[in-house]
N, C-alpha and C positions, 0 to 999 in steps of 0.2 A: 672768251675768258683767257687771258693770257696765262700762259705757266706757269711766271714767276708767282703769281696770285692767288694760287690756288692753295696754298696752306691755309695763309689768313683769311679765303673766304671762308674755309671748310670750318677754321675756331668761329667767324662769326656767326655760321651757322650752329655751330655748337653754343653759341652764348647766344644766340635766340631760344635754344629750348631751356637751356639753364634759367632763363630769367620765369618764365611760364612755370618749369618744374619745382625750382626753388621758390615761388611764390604761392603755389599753391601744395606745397610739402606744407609752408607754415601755417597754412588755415587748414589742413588737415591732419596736422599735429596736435591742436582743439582737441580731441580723442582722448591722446595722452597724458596729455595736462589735466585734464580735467580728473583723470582717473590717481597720477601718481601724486598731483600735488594736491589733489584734494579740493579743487577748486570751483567754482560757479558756472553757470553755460557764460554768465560776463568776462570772466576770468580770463575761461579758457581761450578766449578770440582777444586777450592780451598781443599771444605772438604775431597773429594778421593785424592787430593794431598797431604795434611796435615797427612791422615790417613795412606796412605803408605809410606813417606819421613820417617816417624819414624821406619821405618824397616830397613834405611839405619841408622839410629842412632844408631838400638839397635841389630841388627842381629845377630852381632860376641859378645858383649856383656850379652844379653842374652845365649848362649849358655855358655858361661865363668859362670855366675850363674846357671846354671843347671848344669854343672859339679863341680862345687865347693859348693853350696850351696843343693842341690838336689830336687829331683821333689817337696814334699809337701812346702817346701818355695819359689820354684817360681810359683808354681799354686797359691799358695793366696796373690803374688805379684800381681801375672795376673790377679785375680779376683777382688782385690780392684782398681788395678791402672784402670780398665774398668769399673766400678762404677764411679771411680769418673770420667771418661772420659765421659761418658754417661750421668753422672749427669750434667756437664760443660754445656752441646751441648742442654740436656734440659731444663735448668737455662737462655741458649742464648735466647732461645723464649721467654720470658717473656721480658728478659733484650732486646730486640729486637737490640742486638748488635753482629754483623758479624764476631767482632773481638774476642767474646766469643766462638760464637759458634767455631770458629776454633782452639782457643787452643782445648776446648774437642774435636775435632777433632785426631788430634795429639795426646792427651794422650791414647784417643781409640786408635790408632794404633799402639804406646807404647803396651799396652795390646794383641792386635792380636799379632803382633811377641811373646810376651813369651808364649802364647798360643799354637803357631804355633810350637813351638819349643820344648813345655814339653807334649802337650798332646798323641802324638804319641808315644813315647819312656814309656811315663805313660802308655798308655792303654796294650801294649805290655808287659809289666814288672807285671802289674798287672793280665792278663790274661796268666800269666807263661812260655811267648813266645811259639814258637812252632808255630802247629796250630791253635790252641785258640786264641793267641796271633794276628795272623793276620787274623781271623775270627772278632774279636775284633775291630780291626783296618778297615776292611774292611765296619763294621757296621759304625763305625764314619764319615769313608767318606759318606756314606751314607746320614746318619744327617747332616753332611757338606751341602751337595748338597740341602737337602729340606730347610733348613736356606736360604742359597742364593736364593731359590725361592720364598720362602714366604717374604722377604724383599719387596721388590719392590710390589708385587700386595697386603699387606696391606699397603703401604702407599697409592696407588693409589686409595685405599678405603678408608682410614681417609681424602686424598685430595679431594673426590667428582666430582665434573665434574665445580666448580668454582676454577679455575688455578690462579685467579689474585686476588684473596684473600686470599691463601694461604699462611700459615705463618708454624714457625718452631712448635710452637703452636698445631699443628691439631696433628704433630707428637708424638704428652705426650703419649699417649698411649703404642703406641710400645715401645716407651724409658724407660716406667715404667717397663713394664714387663722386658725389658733386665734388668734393677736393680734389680728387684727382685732376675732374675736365677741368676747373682753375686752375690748378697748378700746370694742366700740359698747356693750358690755354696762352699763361702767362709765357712759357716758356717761347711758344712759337711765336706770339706774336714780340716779343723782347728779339728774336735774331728775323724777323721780317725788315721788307722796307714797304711801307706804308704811305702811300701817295697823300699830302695835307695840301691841297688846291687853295682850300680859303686861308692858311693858317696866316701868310703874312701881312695882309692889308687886311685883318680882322680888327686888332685894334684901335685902326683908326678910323676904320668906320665905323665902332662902336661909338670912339668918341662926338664923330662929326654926327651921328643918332642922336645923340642924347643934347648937341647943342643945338640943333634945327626941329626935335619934334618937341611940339605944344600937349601931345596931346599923347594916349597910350590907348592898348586895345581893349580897355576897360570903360573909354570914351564912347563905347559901343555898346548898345541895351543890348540887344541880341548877342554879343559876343558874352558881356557880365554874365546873363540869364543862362548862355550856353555852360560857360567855364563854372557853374551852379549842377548845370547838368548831367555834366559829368563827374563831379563830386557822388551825386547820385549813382549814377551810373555805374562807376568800378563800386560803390557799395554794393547796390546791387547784385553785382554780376558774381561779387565773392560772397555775401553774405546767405544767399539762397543754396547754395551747395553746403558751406558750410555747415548752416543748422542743418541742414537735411542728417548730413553724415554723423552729426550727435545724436540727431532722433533714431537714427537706426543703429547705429553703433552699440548706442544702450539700450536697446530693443530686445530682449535674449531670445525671440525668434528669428533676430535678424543678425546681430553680431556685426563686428567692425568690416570681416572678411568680405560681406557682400555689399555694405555701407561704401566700404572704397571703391569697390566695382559699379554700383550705381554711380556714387558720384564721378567717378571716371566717365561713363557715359552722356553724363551732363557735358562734362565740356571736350567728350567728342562730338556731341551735338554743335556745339560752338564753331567746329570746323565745319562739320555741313552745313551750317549756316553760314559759315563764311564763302564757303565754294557756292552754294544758291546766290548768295547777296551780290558776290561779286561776278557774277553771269547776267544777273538781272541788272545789274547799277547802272548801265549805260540807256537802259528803257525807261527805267523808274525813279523818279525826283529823291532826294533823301528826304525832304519832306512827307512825302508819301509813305516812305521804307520806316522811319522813323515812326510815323502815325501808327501804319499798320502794327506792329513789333510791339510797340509799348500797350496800342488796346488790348492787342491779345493777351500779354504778358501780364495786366492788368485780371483780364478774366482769369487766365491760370491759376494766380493766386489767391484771387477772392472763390474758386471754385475750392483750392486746397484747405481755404480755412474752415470754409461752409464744410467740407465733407466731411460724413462721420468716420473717424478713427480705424472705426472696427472694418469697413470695409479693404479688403484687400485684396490680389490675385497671386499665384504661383510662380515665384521667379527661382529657379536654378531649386528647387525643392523647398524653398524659404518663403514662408507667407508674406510677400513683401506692402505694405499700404501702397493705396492707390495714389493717396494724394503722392509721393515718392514717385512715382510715376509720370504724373504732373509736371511735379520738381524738374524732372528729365527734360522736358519739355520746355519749361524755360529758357533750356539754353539755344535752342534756336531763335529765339527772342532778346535774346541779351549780344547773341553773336555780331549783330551788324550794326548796334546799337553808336561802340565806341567813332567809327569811322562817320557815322550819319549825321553825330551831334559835330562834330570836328568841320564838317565839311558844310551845316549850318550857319554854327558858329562865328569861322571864319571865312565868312563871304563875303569881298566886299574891302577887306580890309588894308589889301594892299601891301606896302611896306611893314607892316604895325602884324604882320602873321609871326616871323620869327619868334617874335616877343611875345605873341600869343599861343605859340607852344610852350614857353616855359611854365605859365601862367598854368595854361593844360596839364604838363606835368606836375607841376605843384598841388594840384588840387585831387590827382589818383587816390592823396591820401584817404580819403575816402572811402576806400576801400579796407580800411582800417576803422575809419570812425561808421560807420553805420556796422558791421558786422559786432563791434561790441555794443553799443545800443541795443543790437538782436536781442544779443546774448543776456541782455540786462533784462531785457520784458520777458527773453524764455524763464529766466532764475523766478517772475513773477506766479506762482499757485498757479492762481486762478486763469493765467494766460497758456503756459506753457512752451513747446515749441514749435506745437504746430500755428497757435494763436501769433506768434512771434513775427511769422511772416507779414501782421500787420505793418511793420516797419519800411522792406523794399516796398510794397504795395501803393505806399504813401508816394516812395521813392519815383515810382512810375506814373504814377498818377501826375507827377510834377513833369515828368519828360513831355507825358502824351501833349500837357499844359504848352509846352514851348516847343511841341512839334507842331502846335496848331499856332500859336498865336505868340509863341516869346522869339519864334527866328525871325522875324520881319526885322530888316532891317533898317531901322526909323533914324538913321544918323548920317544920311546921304552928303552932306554937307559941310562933314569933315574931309576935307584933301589925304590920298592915301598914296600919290604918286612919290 
């Protein structure tokens, strides 16, 4: 790691857990909404809608700016437009209006995609590729992963164990400090020098792409069926925490305090699942990883919806249900999920992969459309939110489907060179 580098790795490691912790602050902000403004279990997964729809906005766009404009000007895009998104969303509390808090919504997740999109290729470029490069990389995801845990069990700690007082309010805290890492983030990476390798001969091989190919990575069943997949997939992986933490939040045996502490546990499960997946990835096909993950993750849930309610055991002195426990478990199944479908996907394709990551990012939204879907069947009587979970379930049921028989890839005959 050279000297000079070592600021701008350290922000990008800091905007690797921002992206993780600012996106699951906003599906665990569900909670609040649902209490201050009065709204539906569909409602309240407005903000994780709001925050992932902007991925279908900006996915192929955002990469068009990081190839043409290059890393240090879409990182302090990324950095201010999530300031001001975060600022938005904590302005909403005060202004105790819903309609606020959801633009900042939205513009947060403006900011996760160009995040999602420059800080990988940054830290690898910065750390001189190689194996550095994805020693580098591997630390991010790292940070990723503890961001998405600490979301949720400090809101569950600024919300206390009074759920019906609860406003967007209790959340300043955590919202200040994500301002702050933007703002110092901006700051150092604005007096960095930042290495752009692809930046000058990007535009014209964009051009000369788009005049010699016939064909795009949609031209591929198994790529279409994948980039389907993952649609599913970030549903998933956000939607089953989510409702968890409404069911127990408004549990008065359970309260929000220990709701965020389970749901924190889910996706530090996520991480040991990534540290097993990525131990095992060199022995075990993704097809295989894929297979196994989605059956089990299947039973899980069909175990959570069969089980009776009332059944529960003793967690931290709180009766906590079992199927929540379940829940937990999950996310060792959703952890290796993103990387197995990716690596399906796009096998095979050649030149037509860049193009099929933006595709990939466009479709995280996902993770926005099936969590309100949840939230619509839980507002349903007779379903609830534990019945709710019949949504991912479907979700997985389609992965295990193209783990077995939608990856082949049946388009050998298109030219990728």
């Amino acid at each position: 790691m050279k000297k000079s580098n070592f600021l701008p790795i350290a922000v990008m490691f800091a905007l690797f857990f921002m992206i993780a912790f600012v996106t699951n602050f906003a599906g665990s902000m569900g909670v609040i909404v649902k209490n201050q403004f009065h709204a539906g279990n569909a409602l309240s997964q407005l903000g994780t809608f709001a925050n992932f729809i902007a991925y279908a906005c900006m996915g192929i766009p955002a990469g068009i700016i990081l190839r043409r404009k290059g890393y240090k000007f879409t990182s302090l895009t990324a950095v201010t437009v999530g300031l001001i998104g975060v600022g938005i969303q904590w302005l909403s509390g005060y202004a105790e209006s819903f309609a606020i808090y959801l633009v900042g919504a939205f513009i947060a997740g403006f900011s996760m995609c160009l995040l999602n999109i420059v800080v990988n290729p940054m830290l690898n470029t910065l750390g001189g590729g190689g194996t550095k490069g994805n020693q580098l990389l591997q630390i991010g995801g790292t940070l990723n992963s503890v961001g998405g845990t600490l979301a949720p069990i400090l809101l569950g700690y600024l919300i206390g164990g009074n759920v019906e007082a609860a406003t967007v309010a209790d959340a300043a805290p955590a919202m200040m400090i994500a301002m702050g890492i933007f703002l110092l983030a901006g700051i150092i990476v604005f007096f960095s020098r930042i290495p752009e390798p692809h930046l000058d001969q990007s535009q014209t091989a964009n051009q000369k792409s788009q005049i010699t190919n016939t064909h795009s990575p949609l031209s591929f069943r198994h790529f279409a069926l994948g980039a389907l997949a993952i649609f599913f997939y970030v549903g998933i992986e956000v939607g089953i925490p989510n409702m968890g933490n409404l069911y127990m939040s408004n549990d008065p045996l359970v309260g929000a305090k220990i709701a965020g502490t389970v749901v924190g546990i889910y996706w530090l499960m996520m991480l040991v699942g990534r540290f097993v997946g990525a131990s095992i990835a060199g022995k075990v096909s993704s097809k295989a990883m894929l297979t196994t993950v989605s059956l089990l993750g299947t039973l899980l849930l069909l175990t959570i919806i069969l089980l009776p309610e009332e059944w529960t055991i003793t967690f931290r002195s709180v009766q906590l249900p079992v199927s929540m426990v379940l829940m937990v478990a999950c996310g060792l199944c959703t952890s290796v999920m993103w990387g197995a479908i990716f690596n399906l996907a796009t096998e095979g394709l050649g030149k037509y992969t860049p193009a099929a990551s933006g595709i990939f990012m466009t479709l995280v939204c996902g993770g926005g459309i099936l969590p309100l879907i949840q939230g619509w069947v839980a507002d349903i009587p007779a379903v609830g939110y534990i019945g709710s979970y019949i949504v991912p379930l479907i979700g997985l049921c389609y992965i295990l489907f193209y783990a077995q028989w939608g990856s082949k890839n049946v388009n050998k005959d298109i030219p990728t060179d």
